[in-house]
SENU-440338 format. One record per atom (N, C-alpha, C): residue number from 1; x, y, z; residue in one letter; atom name. Coordinates in steps of 0.2 Angstrom, whole numbers, plus 5000, padded with zeros to 4 digits. Example, Ala and Ser with C-alpha at 12.3 -4.5 7.8 and 13.67 -1.06 7.14 Angstrom:
# residues 2
{nr = 1, east = 5066, north = 4972, up = 5039, rest = A, atom = N}
{nr = 1, east = 5062, north = 4978, up = 5039, rest = A, atom = CA}
{nr = 1, east = 5066, north = 4984, up = 5039, rest = A, atom = C}
{nr = 2, east = 5064, north = 4989, up = 5035, rest = S, atom = N}
{nr = 2, east = 5068, north = 4995, up = 5036, rest = S, atom = CA}
{nr = 2, east = 5064, north = 5000, up = 5039, rest = S, atom = C}
***
This chain:
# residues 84
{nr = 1, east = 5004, north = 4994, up = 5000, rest = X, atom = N}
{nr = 1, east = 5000, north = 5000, up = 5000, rest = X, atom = CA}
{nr = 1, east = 5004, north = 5006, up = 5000, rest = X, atom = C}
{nr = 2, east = 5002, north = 5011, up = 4996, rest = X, atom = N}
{nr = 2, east = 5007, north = 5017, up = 4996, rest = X, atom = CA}
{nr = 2, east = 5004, north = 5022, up = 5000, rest = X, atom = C}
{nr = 3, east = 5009, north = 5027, up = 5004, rest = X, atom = N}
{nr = 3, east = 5008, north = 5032, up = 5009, rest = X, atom = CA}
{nr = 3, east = 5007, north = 5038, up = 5005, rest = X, atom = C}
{nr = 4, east = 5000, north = 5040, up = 5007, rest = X, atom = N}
{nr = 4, east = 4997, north = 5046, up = 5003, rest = X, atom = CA}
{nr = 4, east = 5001, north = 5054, up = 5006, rest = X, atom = C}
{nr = 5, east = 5005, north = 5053, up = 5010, rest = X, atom = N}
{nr = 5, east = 5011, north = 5058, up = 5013, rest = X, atom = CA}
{nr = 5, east = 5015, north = 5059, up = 5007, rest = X, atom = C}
{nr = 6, east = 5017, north = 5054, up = 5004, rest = X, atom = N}
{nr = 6, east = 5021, north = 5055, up = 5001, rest = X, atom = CA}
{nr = 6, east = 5020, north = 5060, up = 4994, rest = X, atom = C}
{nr = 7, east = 5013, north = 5062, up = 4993, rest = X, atom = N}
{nr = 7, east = 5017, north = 5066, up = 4986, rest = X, atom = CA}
{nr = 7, east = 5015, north = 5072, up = 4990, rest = X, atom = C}
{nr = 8, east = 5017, north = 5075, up = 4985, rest = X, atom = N}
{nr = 8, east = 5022, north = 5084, up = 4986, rest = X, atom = CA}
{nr = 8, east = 5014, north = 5090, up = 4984, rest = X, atom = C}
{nr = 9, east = 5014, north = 5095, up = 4988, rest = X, atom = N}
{nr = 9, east = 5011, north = 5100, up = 4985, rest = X, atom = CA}
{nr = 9, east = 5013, north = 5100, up = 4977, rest = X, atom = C}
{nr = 10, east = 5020, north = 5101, up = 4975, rest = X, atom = N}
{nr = 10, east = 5022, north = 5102, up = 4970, rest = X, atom = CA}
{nr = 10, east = 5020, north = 5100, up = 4964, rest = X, atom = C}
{nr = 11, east = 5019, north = 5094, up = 4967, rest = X, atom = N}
{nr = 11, east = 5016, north = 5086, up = 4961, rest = X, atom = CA}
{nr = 11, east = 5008, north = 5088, up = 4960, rest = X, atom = C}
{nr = 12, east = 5004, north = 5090, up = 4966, rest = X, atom = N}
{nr = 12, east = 4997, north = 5093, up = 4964, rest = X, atom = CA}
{nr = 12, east = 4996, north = 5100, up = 4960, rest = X, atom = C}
{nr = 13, east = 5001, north = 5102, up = 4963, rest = X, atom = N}
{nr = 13, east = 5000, north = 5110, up = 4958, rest = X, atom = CA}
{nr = 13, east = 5002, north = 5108, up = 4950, rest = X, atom = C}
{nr = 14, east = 5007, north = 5103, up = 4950, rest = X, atom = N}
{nr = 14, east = 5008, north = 5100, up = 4942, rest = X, atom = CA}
{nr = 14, east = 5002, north = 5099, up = 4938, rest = X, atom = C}
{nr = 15, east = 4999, north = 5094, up = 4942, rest = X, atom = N}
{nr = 15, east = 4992, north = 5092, up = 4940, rest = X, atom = CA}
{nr = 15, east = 4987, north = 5095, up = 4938, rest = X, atom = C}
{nr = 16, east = 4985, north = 5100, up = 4943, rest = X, atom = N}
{nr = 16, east = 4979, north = 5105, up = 4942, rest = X, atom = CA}
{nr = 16, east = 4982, north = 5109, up = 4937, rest = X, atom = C}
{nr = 17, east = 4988, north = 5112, up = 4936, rest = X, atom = N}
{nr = 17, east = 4990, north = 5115, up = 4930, rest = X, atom = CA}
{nr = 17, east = 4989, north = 5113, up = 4922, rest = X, atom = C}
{nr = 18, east = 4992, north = 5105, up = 4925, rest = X, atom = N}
{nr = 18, east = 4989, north = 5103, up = 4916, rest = X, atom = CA}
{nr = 18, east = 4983, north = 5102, up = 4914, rest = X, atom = C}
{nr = 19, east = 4979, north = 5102, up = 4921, rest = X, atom = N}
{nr = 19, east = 4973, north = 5100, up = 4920, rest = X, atom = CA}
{nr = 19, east = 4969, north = 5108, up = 4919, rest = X, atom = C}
{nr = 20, east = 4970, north = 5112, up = 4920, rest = X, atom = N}
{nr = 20, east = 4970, north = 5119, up = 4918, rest = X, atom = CA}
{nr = 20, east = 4970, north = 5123, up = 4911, rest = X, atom = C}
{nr = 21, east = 4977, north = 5118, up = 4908, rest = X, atom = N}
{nr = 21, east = 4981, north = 5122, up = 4900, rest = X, atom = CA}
{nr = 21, east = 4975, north = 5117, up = 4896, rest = X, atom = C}
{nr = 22, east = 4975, north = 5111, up = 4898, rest = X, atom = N}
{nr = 22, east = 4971, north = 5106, up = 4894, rest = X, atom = CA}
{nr = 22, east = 4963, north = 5110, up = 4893, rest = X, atom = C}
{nr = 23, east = 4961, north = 5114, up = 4898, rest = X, atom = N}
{nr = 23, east = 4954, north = 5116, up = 4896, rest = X, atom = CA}
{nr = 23, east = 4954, north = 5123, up = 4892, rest = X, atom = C}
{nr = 24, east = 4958, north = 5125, up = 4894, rest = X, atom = N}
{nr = 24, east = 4960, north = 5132, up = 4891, rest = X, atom = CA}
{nr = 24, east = 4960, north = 5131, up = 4881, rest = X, atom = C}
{nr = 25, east = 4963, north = 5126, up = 4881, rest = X, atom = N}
{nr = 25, east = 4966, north = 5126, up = 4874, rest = X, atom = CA}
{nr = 25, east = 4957, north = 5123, up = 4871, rest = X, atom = C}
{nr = 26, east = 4952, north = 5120, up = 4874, rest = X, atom = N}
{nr = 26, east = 4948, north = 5118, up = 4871, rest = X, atom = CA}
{nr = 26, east = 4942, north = 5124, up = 4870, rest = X, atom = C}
{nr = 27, east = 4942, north = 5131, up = 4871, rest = X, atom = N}
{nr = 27, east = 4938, north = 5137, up = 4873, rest = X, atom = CA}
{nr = 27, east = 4935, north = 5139, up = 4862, rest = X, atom = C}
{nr = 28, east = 4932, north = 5140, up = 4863, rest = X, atom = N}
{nr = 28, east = 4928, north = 5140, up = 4856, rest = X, atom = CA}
{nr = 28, east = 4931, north = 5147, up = 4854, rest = X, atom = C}
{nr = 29, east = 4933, north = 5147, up = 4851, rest = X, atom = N}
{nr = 29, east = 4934, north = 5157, up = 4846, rest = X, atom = CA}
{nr = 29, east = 4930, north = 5157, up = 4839, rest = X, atom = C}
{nr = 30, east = 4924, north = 5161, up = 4842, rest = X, atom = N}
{nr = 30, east = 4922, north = 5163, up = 4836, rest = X, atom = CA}
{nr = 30, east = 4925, north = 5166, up = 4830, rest = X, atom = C}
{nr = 31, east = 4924, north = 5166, up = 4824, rest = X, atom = N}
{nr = 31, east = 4927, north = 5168, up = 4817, rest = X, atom = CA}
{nr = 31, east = 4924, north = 5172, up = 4814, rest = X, atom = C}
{nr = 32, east = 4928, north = 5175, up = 4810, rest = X, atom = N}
{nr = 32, east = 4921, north = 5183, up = 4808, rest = X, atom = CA}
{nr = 32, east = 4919, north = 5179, up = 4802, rest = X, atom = C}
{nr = 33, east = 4913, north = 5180, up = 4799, rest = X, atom = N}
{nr = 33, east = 4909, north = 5177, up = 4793, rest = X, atom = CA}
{nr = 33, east = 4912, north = 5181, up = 4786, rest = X, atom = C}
{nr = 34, east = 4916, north = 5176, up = 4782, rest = X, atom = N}
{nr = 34, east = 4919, north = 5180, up = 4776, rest = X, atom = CA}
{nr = 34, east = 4913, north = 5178, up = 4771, rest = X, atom = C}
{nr = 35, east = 4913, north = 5184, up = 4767, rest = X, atom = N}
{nr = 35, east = 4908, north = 5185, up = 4761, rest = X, atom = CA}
{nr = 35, east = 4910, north = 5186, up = 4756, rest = X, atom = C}
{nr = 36, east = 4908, north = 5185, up = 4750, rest = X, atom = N}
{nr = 36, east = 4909, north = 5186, up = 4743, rest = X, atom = CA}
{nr = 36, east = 4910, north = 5193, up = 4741, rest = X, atom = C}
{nr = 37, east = 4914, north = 5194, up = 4736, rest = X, atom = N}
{nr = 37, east = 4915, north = 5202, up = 4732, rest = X, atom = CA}
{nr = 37, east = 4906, north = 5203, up = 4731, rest = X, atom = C}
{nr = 38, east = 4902, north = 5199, up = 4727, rest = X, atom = N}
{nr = 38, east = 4894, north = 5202, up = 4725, rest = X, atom = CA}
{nr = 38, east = 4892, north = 5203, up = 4731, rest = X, atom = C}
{nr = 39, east = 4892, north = 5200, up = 4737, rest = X, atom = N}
{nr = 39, east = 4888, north = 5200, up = 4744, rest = X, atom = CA}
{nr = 39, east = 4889, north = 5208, up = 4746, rest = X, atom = C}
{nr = 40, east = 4898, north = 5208, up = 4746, rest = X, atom = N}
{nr = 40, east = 4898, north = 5214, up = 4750, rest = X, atom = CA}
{nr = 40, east = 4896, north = 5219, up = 4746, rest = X, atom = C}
{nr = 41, east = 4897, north = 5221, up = 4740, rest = X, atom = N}
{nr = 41, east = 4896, north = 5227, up = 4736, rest = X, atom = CA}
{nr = 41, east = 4888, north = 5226, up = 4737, rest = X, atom = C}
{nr = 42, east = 4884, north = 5221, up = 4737, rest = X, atom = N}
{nr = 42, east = 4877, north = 5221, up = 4737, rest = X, atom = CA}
{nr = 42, east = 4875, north = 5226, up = 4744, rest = X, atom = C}
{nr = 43, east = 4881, north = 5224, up = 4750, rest = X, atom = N}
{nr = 43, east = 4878, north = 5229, up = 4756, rest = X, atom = CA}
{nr = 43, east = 4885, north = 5236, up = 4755, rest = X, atom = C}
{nr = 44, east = 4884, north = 5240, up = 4750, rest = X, atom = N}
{nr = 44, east = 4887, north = 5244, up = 4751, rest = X, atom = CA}
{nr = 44, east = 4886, north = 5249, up = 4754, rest = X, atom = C}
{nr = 45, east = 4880, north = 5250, up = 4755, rest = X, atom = N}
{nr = 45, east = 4878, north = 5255, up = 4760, rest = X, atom = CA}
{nr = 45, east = 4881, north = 5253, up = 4766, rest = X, atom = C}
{nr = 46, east = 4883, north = 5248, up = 4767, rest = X, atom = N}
{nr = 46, east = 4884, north = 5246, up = 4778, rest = X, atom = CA}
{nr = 46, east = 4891, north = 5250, up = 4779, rest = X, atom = C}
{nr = 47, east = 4895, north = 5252, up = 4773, rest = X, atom = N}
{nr = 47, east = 4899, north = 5256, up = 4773, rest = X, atom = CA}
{nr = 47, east = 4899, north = 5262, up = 4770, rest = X, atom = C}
{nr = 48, east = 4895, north = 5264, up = 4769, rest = X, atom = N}
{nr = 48, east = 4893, north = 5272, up = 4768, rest = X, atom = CA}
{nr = 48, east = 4897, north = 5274, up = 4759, rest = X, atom = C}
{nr = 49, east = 4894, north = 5268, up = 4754, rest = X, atom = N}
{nr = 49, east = 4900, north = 5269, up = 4749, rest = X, atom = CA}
{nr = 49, east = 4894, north = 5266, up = 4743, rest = X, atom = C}
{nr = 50, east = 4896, north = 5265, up = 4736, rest = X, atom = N}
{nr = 50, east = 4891, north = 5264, up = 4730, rest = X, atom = CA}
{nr = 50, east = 4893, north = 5257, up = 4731, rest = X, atom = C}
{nr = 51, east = 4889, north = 5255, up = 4727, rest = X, atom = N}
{nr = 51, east = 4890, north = 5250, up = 4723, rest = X, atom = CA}
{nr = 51, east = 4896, north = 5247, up = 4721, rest = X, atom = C}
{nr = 52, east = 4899, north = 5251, up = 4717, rest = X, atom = N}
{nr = 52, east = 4906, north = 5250, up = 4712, rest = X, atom = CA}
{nr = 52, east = 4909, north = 5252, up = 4715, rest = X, atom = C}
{nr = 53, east = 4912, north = 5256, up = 4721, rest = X, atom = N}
{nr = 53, east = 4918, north = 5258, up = 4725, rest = X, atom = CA}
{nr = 53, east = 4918, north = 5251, up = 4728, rest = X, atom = C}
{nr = 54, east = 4912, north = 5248, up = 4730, rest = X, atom = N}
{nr = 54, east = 4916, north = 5241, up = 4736, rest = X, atom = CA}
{nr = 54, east = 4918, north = 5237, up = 4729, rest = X, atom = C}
{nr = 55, east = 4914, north = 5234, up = 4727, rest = X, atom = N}
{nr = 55, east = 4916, north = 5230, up = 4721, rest = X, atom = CA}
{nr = 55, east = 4923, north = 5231, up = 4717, rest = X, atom = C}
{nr = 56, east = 4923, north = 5238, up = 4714, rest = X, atom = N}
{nr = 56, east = 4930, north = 5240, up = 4712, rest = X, atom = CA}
{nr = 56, east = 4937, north = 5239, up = 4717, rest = X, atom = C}
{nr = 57, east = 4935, north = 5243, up = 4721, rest = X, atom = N}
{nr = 57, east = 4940, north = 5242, up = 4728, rest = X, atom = CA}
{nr = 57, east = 4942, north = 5232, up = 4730, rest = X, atom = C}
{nr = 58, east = 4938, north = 5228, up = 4731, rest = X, atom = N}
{nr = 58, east = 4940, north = 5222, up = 4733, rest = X, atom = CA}
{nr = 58, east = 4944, north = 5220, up = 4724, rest = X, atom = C}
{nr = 59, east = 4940, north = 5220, up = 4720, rest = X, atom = N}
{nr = 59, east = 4944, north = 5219, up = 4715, rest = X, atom = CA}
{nr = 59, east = 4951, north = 5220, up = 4713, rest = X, atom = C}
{nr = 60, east = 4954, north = 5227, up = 4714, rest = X, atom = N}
{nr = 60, east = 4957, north = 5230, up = 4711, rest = X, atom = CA}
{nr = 60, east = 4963, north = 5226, up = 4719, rest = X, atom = C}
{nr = 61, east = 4961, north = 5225, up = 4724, rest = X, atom = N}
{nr = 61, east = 4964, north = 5220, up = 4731, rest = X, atom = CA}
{nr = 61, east = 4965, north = 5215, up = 4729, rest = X, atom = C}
{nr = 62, east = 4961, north = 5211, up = 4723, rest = X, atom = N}
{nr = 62, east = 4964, north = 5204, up = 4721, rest = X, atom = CA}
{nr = 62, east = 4957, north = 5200, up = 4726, rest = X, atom = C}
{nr = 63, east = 4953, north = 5203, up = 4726, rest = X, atom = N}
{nr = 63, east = 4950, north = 5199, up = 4733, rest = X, atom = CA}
{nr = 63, east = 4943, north = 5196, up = 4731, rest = X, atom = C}
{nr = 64, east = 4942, north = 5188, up = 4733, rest = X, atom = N}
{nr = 64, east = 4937, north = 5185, up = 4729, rest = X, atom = CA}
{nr = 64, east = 4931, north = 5185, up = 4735, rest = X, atom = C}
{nr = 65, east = 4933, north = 5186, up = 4742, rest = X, atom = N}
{nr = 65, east = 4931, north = 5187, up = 4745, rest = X, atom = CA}
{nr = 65, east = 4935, north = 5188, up = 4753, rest = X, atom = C}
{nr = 66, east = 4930, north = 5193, up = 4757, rest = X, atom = N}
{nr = 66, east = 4933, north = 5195, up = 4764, rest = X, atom = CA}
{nr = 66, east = 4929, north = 5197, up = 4770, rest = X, atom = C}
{nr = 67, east = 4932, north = 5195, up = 4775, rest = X, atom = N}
{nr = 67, east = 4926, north = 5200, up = 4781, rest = X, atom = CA}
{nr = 67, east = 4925, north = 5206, up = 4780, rest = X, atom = C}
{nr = 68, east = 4921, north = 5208, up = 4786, rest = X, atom = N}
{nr = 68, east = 4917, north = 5215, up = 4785, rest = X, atom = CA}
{nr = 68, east = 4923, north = 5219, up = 4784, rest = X, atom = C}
{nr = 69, east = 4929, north = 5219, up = 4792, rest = X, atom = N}
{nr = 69, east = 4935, north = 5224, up = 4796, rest = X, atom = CA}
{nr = 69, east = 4938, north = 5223, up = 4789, rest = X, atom = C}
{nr = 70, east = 4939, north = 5216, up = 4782, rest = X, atom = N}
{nr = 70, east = 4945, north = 5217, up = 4780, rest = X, atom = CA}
{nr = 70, east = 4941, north = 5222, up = 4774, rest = X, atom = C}
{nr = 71, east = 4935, north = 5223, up = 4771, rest = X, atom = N}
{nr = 71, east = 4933, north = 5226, up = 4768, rest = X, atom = CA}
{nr = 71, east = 4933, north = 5233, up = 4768, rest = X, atom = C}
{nr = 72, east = 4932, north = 5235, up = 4775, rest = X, atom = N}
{nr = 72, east = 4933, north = 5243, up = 4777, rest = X, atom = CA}
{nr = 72, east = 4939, north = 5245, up = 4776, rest = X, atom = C}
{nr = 73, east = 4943, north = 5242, up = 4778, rest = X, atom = N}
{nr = 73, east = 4950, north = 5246, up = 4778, rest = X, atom = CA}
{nr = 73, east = 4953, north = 5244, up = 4769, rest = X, atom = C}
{nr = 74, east = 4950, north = 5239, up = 4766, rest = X, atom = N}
{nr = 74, east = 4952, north = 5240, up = 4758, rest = X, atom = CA}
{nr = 74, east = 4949, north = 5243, up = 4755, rest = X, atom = C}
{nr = 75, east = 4943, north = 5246, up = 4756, rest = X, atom = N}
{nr = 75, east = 4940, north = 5253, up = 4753, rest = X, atom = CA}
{nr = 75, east = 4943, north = 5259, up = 4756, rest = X, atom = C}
{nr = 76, east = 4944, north = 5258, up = 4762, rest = X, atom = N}
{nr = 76, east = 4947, north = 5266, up = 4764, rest = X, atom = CA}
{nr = 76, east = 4956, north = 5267, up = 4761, rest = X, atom = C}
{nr = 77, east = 4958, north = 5260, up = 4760, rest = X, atom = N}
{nr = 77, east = 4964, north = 5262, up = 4756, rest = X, atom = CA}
{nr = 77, east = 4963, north = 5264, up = 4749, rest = X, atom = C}
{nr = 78, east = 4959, north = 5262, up = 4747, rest = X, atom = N}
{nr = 78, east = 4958, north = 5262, up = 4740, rest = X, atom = CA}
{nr = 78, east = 4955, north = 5270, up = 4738, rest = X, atom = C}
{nr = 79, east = 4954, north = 5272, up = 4742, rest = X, atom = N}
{nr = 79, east = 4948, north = 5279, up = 4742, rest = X, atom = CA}
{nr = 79, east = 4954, north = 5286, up = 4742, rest = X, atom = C}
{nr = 80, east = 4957, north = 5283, up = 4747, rest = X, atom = N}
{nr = 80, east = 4964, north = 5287, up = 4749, rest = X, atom = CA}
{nr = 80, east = 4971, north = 5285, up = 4744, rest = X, atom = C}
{nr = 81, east = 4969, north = 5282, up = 4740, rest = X, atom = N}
{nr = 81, east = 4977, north = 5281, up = 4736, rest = X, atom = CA}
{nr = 81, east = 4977, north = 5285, up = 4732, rest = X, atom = C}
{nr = 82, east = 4982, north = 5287, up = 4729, rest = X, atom = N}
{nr = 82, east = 4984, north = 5293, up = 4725, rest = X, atom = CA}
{nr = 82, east = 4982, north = 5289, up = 4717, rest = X, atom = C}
{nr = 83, east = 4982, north = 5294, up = 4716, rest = X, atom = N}
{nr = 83, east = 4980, north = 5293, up = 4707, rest = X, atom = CA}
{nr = 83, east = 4985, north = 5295, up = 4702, rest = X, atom = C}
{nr = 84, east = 4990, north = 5291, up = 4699, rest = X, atom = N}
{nr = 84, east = 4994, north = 5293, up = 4694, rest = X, atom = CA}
{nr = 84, east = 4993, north = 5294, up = 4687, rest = X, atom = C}
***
């Protein structure tokens, strides 16, 4: 029979630790919903913008589709780039 004396603070705080990291790593993270170049230009109002400025703008990005955050800031780049 083993003496329950014997293990260490040490050895429990081990345990509860991994049992800790191990729950921690299972936590859900939501994802932003990525949409289509038509979807966004079709709400282009939700960014204060035409039709063809979002359309154009993700286009001209290369972009076949993006979240809402990546789409603001490719139209406000696109809006603000200089014209040669």
């Amino acid at each position: 029979m083993e003496d329950k004396s014997s293990v260490s603070k040490n050895d429990v705080k081990k345990s509860t630790t991994a049992r800790k990291t191990k729950k921690a790593a299972s936590v859900y993270v939501p994802q932003e919903s990525v949409y289509t170049v038509e979807e966004l230009a079709a709400g282009a109002k939700q960014f204060n913008e035409k039709y063809e400025v979002v359309k154009d703008a993700l286009i001209v990005a290369g972009k076949e589709s993006a979240t809402i955050k990546e789409t603001e800031k490719i139209v406000k780049e696109f809006k603000e780039r200089k014209v040669v």
